[in-house]
Backbone as a printed PyTorch tensor [residue, N CA C, xyz], in Angstrom:
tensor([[[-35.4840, -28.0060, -32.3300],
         [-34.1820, -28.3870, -31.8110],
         [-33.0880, -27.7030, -32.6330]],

        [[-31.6670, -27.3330, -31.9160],
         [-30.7900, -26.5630, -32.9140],
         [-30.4760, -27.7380, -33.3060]],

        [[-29.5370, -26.7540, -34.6230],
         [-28.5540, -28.1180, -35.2170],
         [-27.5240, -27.9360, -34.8930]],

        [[-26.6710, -29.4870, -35.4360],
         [-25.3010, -29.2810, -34.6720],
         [-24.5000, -28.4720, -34.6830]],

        [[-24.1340, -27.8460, -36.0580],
         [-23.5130, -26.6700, -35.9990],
         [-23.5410, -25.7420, -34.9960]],

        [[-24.9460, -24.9920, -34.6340],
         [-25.2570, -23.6510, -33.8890],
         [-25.6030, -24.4850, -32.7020]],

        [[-25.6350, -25.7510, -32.4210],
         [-25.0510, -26.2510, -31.1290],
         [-23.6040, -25.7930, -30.4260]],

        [[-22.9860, -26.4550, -31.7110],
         [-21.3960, -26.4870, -30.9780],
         [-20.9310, -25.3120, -30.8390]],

        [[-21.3180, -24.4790, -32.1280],
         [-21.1230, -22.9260, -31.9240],
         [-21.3890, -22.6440, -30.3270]],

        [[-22.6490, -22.5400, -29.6540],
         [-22.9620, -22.2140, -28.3330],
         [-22.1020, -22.7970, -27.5890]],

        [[-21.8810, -24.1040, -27.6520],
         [-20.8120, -24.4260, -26.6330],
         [-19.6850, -23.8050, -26.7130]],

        [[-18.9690, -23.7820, -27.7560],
         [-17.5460, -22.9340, -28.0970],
         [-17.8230, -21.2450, -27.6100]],

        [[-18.6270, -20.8600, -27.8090],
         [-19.1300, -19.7410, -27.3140],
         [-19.0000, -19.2140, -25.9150]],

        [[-19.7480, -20.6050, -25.0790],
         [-19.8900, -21.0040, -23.7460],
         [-18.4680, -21.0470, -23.3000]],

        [[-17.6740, -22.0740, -23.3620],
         [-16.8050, -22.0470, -22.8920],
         [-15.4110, -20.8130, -23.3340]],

        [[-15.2890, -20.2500, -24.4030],
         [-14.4040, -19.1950, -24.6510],
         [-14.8170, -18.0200, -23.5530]],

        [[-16.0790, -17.7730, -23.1790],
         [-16.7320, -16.6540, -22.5670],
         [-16.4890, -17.0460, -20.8590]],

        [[-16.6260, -18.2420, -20.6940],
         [-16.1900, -18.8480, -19.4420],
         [-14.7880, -18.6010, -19.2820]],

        [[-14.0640, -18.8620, -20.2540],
         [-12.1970, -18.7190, -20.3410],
         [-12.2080, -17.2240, -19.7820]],

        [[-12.5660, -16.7200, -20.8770],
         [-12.6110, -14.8490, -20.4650],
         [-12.9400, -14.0410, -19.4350]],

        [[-14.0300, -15.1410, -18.5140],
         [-14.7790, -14.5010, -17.4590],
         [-13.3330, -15.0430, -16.2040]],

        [[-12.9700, -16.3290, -15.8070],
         [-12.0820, -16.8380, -15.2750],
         [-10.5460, -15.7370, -15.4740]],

        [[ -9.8230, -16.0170, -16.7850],
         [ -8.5700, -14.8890, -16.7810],
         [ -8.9320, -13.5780, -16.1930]],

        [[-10.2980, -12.8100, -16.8950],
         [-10.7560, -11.6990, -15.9360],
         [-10.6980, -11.3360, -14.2210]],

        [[-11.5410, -12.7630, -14.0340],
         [-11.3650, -12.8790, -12.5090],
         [-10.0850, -13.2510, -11.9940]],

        [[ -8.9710, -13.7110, -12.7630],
         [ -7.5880, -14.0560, -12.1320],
         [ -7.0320, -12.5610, -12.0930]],

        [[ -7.1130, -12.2040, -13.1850],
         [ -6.6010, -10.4350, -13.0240],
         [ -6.7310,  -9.5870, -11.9060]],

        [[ -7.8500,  -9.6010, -11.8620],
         [ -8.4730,  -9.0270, -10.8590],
         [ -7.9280,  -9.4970,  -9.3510]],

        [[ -7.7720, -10.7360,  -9.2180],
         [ -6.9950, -10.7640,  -8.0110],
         [ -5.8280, -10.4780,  -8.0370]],

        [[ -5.1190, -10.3350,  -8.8650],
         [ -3.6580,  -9.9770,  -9.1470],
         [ -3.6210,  -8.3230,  -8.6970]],

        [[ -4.7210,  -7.9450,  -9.0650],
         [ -5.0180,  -6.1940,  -9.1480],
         [ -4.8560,  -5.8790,  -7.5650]],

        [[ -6.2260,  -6.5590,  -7.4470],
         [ -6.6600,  -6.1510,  -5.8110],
         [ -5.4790,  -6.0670,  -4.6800]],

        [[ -4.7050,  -8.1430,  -4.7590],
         [ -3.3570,  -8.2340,  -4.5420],
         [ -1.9820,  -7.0600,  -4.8680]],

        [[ -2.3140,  -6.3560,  -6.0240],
         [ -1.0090,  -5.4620,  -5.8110],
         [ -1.2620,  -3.8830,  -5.0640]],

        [[ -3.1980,  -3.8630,  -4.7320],
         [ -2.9920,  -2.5880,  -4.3910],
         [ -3.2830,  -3.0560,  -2.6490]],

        [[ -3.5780,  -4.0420,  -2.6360],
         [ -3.7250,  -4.3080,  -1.0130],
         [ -1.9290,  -4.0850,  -0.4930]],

        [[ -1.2300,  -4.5300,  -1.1800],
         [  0.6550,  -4.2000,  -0.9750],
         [  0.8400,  -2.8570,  -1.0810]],

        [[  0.1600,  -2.3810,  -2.2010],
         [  0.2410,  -0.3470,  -1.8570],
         [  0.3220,   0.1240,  -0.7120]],

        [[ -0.9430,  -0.5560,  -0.2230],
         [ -1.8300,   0.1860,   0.7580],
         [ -1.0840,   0.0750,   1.9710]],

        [[ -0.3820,  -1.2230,   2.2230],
         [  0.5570,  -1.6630,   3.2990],
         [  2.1910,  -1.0250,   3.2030]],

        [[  2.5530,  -0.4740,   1.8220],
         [  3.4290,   0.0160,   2.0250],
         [  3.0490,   1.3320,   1.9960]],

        [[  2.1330,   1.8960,   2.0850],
         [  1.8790,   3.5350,   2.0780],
         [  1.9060,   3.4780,   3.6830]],

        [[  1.1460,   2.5780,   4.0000],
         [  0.9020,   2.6220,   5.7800],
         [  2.2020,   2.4840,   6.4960]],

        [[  3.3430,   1.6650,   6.3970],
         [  4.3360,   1.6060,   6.6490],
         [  4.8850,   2.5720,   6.5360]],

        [[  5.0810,   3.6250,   5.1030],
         [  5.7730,   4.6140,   5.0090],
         [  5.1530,   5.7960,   6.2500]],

        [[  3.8960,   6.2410,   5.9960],
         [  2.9530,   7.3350,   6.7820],
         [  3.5530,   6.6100,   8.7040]],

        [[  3.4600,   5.8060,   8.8540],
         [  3.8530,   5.4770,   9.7630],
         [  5.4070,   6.0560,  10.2890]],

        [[  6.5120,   5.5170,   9.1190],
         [  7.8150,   6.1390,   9.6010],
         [  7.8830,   7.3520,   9.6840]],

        [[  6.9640,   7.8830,   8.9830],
         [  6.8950,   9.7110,   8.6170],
         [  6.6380,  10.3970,   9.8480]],

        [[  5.8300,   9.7100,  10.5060],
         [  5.1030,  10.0840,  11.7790],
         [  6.1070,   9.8060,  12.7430]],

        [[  6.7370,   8.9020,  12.5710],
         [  7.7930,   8.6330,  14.0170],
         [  9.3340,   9.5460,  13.3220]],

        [[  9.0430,   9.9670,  12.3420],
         [ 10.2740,  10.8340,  12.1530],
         [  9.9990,  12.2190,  12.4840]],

        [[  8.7200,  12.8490,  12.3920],
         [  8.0970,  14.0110,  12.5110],
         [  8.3290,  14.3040,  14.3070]],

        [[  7.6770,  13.1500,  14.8140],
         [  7.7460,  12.8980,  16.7100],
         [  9.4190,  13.2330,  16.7490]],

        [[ 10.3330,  12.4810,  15.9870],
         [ 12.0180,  12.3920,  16.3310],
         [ 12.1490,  13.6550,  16.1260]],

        [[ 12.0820,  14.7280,  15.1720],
         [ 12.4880,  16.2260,  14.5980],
         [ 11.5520,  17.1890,  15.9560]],

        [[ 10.3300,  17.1890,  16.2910],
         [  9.6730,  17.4840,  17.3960],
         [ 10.5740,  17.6410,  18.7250]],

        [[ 10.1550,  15.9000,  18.8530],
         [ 11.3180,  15.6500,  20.3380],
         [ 12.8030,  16.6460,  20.1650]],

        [[ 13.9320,  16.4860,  18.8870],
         [ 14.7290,  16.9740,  19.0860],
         [ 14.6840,  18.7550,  18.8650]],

        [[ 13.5740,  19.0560,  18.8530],
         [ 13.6260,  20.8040,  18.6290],
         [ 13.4600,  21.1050,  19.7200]],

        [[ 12.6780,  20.4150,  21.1820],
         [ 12.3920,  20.6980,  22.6200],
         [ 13.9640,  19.9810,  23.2450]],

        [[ 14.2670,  19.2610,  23.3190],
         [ 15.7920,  18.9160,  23.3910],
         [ 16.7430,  19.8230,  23.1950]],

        [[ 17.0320,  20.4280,  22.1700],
         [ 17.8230,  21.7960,  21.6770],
         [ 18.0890,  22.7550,  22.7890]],

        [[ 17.0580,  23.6030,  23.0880],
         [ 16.9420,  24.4970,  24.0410],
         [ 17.1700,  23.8590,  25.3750]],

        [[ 16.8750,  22.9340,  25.7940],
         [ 17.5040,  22.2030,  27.5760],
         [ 18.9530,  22.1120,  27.0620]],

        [[ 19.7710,  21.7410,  26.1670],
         [ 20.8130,  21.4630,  26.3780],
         [ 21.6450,  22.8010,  25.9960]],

        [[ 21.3500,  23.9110,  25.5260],
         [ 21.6170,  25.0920,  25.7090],
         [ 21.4660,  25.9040,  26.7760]],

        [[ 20.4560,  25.9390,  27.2380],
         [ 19.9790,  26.3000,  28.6860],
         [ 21.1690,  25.2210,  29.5440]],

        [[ 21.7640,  24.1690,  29.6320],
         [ 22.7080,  23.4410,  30.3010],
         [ 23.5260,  23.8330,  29.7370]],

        [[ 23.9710,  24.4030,  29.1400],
         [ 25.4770,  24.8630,  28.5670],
         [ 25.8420,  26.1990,  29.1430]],

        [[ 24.8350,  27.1360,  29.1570],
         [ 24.5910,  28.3370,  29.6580],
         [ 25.1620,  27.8470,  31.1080]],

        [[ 24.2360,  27.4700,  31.5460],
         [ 24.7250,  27.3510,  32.9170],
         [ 25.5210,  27.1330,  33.5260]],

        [[ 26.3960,  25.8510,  32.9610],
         [ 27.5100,  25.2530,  33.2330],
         [ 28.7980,  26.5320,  32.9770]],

        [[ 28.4790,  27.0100,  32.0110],
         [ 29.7280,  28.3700,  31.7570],
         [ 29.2040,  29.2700,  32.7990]],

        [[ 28.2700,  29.9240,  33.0190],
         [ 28.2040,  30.7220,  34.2810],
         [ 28.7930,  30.2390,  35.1430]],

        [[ 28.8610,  29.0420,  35.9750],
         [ 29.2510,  28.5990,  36.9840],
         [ 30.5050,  28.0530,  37.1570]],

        [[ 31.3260,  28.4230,  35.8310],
         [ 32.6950,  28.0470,  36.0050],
         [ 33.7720,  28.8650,  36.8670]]])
């Protein structure tokens, strides 16, 4: 049988290592939690990027019709 000493030792042991394993695992959700928010603001951003890329697109085919209508309109004055 141990003695009490290298009893309590194990318990103190036990539970400090339990403390450590717990704060560890709180971290860790804190972690995961700040890159799961990355990930949602990267997607958000890539997202506006894309509907700004479509807006610069759309307005470069736009350009030329309303020149081509300008043209015309002065010919026909």
């Amino acid at each position: 049988m141990l003695s009490w000493g290298k009893e309590e030792r194990l318990r103190l042991d036990k539970e400090k290592t339990e403390k450590m394993l717990e704060n560890r695992g709180l971290m860790l959700e804190m972690k995961a939690k700040e890159i799961n928010q990355k990930f949602e603001t990267q997607k958000s951003l890539q997202t506006e990027a894309d509907l700004l890329f479509k807006f610069k697109s759309l307005c470069n085919r736009i350009r030329p019709l309303r020149e081509n209508e300008q043209n015309f309109k002065q010919k026909n004055k």
